[in-house]
BALOBA-1460 file (C-alpha; in Angstrom, 3 decimals):
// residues 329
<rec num="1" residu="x" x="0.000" y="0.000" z="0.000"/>
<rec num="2" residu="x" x="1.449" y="3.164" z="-1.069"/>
<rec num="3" residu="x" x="2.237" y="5.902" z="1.769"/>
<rec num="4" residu="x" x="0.258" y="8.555" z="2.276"/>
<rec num="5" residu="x" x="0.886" y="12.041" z="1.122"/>
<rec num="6" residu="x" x="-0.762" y="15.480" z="1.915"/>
<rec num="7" residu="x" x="-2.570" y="15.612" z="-1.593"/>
<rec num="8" residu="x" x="-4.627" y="12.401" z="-0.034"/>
<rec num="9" residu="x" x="-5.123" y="14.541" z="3.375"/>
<rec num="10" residu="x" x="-6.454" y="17.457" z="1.839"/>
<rec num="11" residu="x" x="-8.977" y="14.828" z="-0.623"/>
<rec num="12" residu="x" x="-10.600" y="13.175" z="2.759"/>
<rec num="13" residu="x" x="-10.806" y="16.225" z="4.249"/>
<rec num="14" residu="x" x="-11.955" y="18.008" z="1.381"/>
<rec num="15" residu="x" x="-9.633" y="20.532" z="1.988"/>
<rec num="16" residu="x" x="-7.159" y="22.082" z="-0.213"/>
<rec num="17" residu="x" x="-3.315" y="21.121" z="-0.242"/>
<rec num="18" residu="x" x="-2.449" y="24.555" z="0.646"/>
<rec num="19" residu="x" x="-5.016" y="24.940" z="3.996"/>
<rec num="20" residu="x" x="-3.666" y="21.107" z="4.921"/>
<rec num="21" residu="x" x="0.559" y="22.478" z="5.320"/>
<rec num="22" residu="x" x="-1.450" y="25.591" z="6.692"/>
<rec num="23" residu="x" x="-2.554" y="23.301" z="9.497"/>
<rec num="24" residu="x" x="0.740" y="21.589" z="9.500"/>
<rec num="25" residu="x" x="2.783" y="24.186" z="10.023"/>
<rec num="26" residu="x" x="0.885" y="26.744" z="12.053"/>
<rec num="27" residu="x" x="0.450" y="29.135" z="9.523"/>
<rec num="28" residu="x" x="-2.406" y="31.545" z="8.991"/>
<rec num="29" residu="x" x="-5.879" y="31.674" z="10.325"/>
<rec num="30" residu="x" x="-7.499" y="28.158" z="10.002"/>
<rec num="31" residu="x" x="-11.490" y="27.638" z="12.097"/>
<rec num="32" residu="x" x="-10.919" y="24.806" z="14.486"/>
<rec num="33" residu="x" x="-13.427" y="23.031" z="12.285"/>
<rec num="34" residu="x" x="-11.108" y="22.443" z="9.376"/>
<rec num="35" residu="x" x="-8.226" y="21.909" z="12.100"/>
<rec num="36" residu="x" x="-10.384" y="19.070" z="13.200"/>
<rec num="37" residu="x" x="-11.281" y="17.637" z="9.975"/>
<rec num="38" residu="x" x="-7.710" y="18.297" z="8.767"/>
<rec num="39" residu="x" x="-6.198" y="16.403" z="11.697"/>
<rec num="40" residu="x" x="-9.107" y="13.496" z="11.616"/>
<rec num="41" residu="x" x="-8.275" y="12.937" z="7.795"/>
<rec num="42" residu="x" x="-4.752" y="11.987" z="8.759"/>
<rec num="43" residu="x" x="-5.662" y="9.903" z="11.689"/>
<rec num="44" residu="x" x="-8.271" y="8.049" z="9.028"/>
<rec num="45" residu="x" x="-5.510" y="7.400" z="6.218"/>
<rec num="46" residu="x" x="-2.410" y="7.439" z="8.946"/>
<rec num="47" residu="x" x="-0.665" y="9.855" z="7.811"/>
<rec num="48" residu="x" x="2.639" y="11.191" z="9.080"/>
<rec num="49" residu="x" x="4.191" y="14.483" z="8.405"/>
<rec num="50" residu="x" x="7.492" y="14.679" z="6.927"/>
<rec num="51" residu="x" x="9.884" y="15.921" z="9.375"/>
<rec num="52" residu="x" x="12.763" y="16.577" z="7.356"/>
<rec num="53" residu="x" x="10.749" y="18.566" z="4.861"/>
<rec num="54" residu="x" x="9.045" y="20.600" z="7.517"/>
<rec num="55" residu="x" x="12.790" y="21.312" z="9.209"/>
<rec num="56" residu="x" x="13.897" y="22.851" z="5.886"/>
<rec num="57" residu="x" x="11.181" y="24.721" z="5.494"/>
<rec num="58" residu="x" x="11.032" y="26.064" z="8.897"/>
<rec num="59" residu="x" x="14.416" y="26.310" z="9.148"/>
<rec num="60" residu="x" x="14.449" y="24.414" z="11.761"/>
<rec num="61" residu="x" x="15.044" y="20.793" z="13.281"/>
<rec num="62" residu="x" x="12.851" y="20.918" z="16.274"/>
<rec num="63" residu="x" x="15.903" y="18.957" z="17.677"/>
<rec num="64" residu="x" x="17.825" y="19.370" z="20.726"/>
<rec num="65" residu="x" x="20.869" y="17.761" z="21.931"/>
<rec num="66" residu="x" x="21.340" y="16.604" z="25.447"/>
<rec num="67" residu="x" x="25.257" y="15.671" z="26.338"/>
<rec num="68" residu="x" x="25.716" y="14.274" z="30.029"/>
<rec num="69" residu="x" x="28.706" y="12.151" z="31.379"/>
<rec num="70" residu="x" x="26.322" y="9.030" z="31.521"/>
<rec num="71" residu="x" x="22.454" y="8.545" z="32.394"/>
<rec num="72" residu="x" x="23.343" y="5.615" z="34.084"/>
<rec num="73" residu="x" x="23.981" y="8.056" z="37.105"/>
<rec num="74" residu="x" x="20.459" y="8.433" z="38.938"/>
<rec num="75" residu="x" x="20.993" y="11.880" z="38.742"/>
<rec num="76" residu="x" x="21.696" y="12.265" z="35.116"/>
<rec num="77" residu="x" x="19.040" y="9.957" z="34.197"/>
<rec num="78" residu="x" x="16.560" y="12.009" z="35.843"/>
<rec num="79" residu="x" x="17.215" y="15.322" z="35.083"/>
<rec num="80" residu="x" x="17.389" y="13.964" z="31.015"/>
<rec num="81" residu="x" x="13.870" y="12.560" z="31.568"/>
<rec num="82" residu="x" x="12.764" y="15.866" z="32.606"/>
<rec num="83" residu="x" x="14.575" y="17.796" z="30.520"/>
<rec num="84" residu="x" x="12.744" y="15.412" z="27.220"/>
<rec num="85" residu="x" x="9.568" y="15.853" z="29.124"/>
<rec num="86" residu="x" x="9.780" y="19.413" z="29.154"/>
<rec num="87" residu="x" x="11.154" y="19.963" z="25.427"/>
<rec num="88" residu="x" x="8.731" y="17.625" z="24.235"/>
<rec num="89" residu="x" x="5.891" y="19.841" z="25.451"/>
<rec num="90" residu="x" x="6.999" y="22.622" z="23.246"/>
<rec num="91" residu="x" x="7.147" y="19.648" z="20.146"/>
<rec num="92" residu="x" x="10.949" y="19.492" z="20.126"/>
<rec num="93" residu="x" x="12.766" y="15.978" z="20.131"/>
<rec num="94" residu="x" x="16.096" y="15.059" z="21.883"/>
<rec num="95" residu="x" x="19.079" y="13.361" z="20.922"/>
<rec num="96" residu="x" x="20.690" y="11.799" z="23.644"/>
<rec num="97" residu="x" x="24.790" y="11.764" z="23.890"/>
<rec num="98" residu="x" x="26.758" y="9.827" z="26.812"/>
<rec num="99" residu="x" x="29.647" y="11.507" z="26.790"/>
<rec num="100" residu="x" x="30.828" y="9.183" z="29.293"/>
<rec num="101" residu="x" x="33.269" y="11.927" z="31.165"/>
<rec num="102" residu="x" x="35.779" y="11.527" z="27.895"/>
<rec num="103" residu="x" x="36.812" y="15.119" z="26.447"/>
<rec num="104" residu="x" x="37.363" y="12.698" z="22.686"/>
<rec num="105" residu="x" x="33.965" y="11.623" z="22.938"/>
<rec num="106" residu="x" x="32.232" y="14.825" z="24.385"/>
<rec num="107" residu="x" x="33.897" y="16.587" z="20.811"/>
<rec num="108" residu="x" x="32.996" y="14.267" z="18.618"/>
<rec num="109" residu="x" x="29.088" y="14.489" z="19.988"/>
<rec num="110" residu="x" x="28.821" y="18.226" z="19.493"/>
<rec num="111" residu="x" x="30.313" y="18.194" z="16.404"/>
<rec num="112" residu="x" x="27.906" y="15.482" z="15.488"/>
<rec num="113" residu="x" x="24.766" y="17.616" z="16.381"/>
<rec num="114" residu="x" x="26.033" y="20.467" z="14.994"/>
<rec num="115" residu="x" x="26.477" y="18.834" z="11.601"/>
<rec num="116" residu="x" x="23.557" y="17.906" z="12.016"/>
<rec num="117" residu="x" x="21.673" y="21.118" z="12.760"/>
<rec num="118" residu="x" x="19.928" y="20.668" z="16.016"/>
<rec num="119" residu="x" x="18.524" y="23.928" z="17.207"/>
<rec num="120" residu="x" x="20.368" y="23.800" z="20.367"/>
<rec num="121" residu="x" x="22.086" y="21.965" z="23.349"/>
<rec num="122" residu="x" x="22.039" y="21.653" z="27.284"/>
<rec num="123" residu="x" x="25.050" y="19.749" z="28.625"/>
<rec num="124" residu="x" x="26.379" y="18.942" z="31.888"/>
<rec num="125" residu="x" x="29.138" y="17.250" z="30.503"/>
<rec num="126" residu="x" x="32.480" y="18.245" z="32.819"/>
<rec num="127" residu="x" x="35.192" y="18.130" z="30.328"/>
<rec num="128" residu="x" x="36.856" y="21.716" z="29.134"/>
<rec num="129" residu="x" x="35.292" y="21.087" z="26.385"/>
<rec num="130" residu="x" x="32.752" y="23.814" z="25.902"/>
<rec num="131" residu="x" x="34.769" y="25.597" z="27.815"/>
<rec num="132" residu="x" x="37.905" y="25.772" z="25.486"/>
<rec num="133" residu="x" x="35.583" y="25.796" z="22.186"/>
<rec num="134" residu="x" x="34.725" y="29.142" z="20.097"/>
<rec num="135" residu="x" x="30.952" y="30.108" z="20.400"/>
<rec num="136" residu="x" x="28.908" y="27.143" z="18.853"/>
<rec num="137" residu="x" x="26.479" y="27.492" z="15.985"/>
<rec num="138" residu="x" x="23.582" y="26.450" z="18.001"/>
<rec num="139" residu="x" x="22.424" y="28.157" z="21.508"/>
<rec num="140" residu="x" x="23.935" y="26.240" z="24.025"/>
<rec num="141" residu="x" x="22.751" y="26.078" z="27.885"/>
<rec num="142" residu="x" x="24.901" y="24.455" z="30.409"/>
<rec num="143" residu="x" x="24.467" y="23.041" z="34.073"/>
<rec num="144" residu="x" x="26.372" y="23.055" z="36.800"/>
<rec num="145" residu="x" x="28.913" y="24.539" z="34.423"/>
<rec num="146" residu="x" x="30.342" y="27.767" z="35.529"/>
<rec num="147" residu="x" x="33.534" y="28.112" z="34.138"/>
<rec num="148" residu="x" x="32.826" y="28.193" z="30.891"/>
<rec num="149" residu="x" x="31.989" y="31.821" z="31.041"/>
<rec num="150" residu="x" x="29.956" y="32.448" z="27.891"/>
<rec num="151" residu="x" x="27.180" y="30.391" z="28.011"/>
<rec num="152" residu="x" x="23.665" y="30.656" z="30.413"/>
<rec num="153" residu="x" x="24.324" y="28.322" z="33.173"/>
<rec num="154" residu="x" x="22.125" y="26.208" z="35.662"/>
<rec num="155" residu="x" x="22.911" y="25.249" z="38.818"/>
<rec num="156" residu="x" x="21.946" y="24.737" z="42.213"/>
<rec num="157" residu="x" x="23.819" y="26.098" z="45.228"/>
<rec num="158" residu="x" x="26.682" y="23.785" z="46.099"/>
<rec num="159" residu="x" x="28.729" y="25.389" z="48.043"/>
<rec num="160" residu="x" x="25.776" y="26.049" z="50.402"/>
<rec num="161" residu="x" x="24.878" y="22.058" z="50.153"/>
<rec num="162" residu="x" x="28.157" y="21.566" z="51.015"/>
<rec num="163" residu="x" x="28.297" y="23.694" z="53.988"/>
<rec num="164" residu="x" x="25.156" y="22.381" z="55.313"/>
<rec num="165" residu="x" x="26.290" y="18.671" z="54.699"/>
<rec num="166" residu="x" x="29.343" y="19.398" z="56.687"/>
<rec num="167" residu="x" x="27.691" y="21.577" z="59.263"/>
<rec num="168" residu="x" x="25.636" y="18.601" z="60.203"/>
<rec num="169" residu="x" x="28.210" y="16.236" z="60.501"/>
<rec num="170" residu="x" x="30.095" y="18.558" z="62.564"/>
<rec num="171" residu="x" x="27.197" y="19.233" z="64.926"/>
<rec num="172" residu="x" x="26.369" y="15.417" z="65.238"/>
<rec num="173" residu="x" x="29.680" y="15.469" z="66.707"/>
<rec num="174" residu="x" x="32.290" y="14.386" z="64.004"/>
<rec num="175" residu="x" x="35.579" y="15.486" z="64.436"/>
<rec num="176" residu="x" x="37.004" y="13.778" z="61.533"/>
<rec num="177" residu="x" x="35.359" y="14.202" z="58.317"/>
<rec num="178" residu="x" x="36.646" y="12.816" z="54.912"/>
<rec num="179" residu="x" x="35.320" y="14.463" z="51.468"/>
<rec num="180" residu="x" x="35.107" y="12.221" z="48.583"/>
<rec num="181" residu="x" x="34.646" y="13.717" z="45.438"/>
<rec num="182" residu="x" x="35.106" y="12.548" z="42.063"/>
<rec num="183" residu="x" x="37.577" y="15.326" z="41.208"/>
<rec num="184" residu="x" x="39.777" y="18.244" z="43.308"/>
<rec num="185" residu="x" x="39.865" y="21.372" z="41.330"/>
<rec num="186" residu="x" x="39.409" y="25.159" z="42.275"/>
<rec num="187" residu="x" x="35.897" y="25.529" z="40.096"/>
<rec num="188" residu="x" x="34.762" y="22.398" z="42.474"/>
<rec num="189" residu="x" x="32.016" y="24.480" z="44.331"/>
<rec num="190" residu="x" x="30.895" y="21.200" z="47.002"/>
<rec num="191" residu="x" x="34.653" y="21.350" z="48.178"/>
<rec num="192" residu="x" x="34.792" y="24.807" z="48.468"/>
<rec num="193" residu="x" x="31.182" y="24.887" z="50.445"/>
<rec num="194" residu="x" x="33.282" y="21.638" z="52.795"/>
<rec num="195" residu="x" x="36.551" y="23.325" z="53.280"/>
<rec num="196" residu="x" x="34.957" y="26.387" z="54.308"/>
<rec num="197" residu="x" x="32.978" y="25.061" z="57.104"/>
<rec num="198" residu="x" x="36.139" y="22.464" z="58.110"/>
<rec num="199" residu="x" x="38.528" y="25.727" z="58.761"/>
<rec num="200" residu="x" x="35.657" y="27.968" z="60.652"/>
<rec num="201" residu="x" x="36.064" y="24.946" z="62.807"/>
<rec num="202" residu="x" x="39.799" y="24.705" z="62.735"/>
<rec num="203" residu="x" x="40.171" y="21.329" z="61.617"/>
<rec num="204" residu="x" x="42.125" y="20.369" z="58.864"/>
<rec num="205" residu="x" x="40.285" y="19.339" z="55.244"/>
<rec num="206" residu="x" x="40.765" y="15.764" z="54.201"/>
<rec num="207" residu="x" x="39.563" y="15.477" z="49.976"/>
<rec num="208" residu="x" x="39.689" y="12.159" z="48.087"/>
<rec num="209" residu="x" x="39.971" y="12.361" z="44.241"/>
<rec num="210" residu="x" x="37.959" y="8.906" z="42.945"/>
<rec num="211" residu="x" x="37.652" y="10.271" z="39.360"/>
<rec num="212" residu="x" x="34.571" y="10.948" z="36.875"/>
<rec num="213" residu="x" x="35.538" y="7.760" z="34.536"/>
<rec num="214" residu="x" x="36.539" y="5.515" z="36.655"/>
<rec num="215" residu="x" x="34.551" y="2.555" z="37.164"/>
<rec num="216" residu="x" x="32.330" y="2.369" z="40.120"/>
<rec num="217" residu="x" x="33.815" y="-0.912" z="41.297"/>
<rec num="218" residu="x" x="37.330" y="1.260" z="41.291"/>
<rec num="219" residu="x" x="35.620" y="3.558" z="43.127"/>
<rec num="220" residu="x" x="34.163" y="1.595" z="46.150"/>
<rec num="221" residu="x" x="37.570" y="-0.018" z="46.539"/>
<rec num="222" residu="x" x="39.181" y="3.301" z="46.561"/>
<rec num="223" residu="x" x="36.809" y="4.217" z="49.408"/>
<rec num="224" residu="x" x="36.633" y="0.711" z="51.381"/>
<rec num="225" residu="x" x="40.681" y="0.895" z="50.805"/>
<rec num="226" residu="x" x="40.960" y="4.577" z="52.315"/>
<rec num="227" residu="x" x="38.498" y="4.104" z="55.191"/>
<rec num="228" residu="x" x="40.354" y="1.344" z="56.402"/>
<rec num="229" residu="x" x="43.630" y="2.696" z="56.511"/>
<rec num="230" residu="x" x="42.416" y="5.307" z="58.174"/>
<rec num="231" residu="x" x="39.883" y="3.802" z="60.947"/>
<rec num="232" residu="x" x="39.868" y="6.923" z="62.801"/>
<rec num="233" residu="x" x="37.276" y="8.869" z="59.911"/>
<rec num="234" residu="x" x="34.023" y="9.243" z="61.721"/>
<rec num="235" residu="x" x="32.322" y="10.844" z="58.779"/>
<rec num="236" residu="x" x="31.762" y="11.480" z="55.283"/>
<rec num="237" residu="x" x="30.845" y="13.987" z="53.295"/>
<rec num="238" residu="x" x="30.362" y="12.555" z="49.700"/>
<rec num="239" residu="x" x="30.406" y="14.699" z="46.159"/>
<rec num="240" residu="x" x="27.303" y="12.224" z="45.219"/>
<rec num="241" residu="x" x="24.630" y="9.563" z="46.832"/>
<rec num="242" residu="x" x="26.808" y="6.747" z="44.790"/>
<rec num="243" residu="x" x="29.692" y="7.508" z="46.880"/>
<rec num="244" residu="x" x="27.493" y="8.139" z="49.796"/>
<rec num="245" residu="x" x="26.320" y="4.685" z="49.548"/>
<rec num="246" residu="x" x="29.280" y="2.849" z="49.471"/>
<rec num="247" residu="x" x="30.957" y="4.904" z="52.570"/>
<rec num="248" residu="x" x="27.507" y="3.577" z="54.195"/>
<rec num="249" residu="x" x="28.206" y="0.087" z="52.627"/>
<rec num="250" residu="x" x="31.462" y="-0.408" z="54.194"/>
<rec num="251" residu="x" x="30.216" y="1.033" z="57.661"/>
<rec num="252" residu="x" x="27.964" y="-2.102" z="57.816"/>
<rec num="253" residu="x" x="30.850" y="-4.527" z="56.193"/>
<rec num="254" residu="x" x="33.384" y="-3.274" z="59.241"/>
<rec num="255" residu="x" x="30.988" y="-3.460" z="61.940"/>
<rec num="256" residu="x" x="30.330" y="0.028" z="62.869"/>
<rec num="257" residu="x" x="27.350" y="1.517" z="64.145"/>
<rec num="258" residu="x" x="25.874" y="4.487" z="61.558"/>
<rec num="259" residu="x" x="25.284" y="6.909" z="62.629"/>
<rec num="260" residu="x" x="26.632" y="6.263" z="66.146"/>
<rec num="261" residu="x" x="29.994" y="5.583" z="65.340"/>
<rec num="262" residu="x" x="30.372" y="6.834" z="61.824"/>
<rec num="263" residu="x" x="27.904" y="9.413" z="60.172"/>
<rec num="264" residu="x" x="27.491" y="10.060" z="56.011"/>
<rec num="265" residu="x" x="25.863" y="12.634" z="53.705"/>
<rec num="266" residu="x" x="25.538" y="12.234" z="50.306"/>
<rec num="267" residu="x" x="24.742" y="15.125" z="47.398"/>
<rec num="268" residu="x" x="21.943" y="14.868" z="44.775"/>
<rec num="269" residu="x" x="19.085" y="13.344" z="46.535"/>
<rec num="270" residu="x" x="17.321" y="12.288" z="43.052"/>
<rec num="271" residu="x" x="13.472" y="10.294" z="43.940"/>
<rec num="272" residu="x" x="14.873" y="7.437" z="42.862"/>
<rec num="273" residu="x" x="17.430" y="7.084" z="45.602"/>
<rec num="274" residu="x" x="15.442" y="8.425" z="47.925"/>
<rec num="275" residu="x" x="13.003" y="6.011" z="47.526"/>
<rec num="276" residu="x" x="15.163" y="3.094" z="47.496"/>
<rec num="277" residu="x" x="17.595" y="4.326" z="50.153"/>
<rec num="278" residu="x" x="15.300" y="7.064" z="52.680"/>
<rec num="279" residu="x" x="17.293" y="6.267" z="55.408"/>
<rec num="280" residu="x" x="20.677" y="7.875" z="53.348"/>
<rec num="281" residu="x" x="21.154" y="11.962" z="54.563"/>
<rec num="282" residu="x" x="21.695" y="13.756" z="51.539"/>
<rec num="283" residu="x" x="21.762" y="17.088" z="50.083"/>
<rec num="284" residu="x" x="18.383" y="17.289" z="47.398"/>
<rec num="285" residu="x" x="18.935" y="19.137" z="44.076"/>
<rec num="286" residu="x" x="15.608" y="20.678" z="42.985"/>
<rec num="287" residu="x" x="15.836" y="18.362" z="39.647"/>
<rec num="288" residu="x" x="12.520" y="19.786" z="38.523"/>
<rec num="289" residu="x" x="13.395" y="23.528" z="38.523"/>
<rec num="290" residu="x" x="16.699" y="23.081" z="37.143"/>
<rec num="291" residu="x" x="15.217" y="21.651" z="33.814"/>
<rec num="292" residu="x" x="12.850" y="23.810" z="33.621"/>
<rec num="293" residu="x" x="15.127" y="26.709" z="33.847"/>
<rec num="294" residu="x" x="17.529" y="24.983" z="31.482"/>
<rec num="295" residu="x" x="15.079" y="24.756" z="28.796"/>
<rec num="296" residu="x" x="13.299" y="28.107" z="29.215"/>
<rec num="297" residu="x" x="16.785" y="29.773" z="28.908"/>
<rec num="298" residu="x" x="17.507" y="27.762" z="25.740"/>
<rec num="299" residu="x" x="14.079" y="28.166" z="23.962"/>
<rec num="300" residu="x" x="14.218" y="31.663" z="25.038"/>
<rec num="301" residu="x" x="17.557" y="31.818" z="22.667"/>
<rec num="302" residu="x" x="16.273" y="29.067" z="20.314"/>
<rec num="303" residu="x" x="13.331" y="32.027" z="19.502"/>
<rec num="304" residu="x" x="15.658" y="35.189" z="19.778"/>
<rec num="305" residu="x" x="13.299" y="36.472" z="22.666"/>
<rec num="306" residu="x" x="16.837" y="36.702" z="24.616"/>
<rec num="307" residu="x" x="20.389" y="38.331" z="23.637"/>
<rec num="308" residu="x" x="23.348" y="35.484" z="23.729"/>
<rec num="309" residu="x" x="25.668" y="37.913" z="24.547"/>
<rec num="310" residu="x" x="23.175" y="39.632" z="27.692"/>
<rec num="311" residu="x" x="23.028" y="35.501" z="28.468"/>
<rec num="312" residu="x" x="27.149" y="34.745" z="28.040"/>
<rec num="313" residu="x" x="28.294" y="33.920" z="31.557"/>
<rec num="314" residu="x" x="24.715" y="34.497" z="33.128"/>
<rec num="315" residu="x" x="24.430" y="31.673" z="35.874"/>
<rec num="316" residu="x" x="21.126" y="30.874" z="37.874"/>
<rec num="317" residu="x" x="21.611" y="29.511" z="41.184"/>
<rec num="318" residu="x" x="18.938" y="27.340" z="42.906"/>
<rec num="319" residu="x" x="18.241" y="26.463" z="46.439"/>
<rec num="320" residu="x" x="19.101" y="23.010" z="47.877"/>
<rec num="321" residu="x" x="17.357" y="21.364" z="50.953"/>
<rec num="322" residu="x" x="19.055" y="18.710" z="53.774"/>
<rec num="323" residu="x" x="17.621" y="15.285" z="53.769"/>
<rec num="324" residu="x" x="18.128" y="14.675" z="57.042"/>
<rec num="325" residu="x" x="17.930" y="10.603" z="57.162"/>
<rec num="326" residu="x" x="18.908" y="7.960" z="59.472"/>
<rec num="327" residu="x" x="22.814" y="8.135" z="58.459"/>
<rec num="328" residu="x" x="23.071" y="11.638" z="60.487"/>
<rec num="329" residu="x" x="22.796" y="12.199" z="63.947"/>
């Protein structure tokens, strides 16, 4: 059976061709009554539009490309589902790139979707990437992202996460706390909110580098191996509730009582953990608002109702809340 084309839309619903891409696209004043009996026809004959005939005519892909270190990471997972959710509610589609924390790969990705002419991109990829790169030829929206400098940026506030995380270990009487973190650099805004509150209370900071790439099993031997060489750590503050949950994991391996003899706070807080873990304390990202913000700042550029260069370096912080569970005094 041969596919259906527009001339046999506009013939069942006695329309012509023209008011039928009129419907299509959006264009010109059309009664609901021929919208419905536009949009019935193709539901009758099964009709599809073409997509890549409507893009060049439109100029437009109604594509956008999402580039995270790896969805397999509750957090990532969940903020992509939003972030689809969201787009798709504004009739855009998403291409989905693991960059899997590999600058090579991350490169290759954008200059994949910019080839082929997506009409923009949110990453939270942490390579210098973007960073080093000239201005892209799509509007680009990053989170957690900061030092790229020229791009809108999402995040929420980790350096006060931080200091609350560490705060509460410190008041449930900790006097040792260890800060895992998947990498030590000066843009690192969790170990800047943690080393803050460790010198107000004159103690000395104590960061573990586990690496973005390396594999998780790598990285709970890393943290089983460093906890027991050093069996006087009483807490940990972790960059992420993966890390979080291995520090817990190894409590219960050694023997020790959590929180009594060895308290833990994790970072991201995503439903997903929280559900399957609500007795882990973590710090909760507002997932929700950061993808909406994300994608109102990039269809805001998409649509040239906002100035790129007003928006270069523009960053949006958003507040974090203390999950106070059963791993914190």
């Amino acid at each position: 059976m041969a596919k259906p084309k527009l001339d046999d839309v506009a013939r069942v619903a006695g329309v012509s061709p023209t008011t039928v891409s009129r419907v299509l696209n959006n264009r010109g004043y059309i009664s609901q009554a021929t919208r419905d009996r536009v949009q019935q026809a193709m539901a009758e004959i099964n009709y599809r539009p073409n997509a890549i005939a409507r893009s060049l005519q439109e100029s437009k892909s109604h594509v956008i490309g999402l580039v995270f270190p790896s969805v397999a990471n509750p957090f990532y997972g969940e903020l992509a589902f939003r972030i689809e959710s969201k787009l798709a509610d504004h009739d855009y589609k998403v291409v989905l790139c693991n960059s899997q924390d590999h600058p090579e790969t991350e490169a290759r990705y954008l200059d994949m979707l910019l080839a082929n002419q997506v009409d923009g991109v949110i990453t939270g990829a942490h390579s210098d990437v973007v960073a080093n790169a000239p201005y892209l030829a799509a509007p680009l929206v990053t989170i957690d992202r900061e030092e790229t400098g020229r791009y809108p940026n999402i995040r929420c506030d980790n350096v006060d996460g931080a200091r609350q995380a560490t705060r509460a270990l410190l008041e449930g009487g900790a006097r040792r706390v260890v800060h895992f973190t998947s990498r030590i650099s000066d843009h690192n805004l969790r170990q800047r909110g943690y080393r803050q509150v460790i010198a107000e209370a004159g103690l000395q900071p104590e960061v573990v580098e586990l690496g973005f790439d390396t594999p998780p099993e790598e990285h709970r031997a890393h943290i089983y191996a460093y906890l027991e060489q050093h069996p006087d750590i009483d807490a940990v503050f972790a960059s992420n509730d993966s890390y979080a949950t291995m520090a817990v994991q190894w409590a219960y391996k050694t023997g020790k009582a959590v929180p009594g003899d060895f308290q833990v706070v994790g970072f991201d807080g995503t439903p997903t953990v929280r559900s399957l873990l609500p007795h882990l304390a973590t710090v909760v990202q507002p997932l929700d608002a950061i993808a909406e913000q994300a994608v109102t700042h990039l269809l805001r550029l998409i649509e040239q109702q906002a100035d790129p260069a007003a928006c270069a370096g523009k960053t949006e912080v958003l507040p974090v809340t203390l999950h106070r569970g059963a791993t914190l005094r």
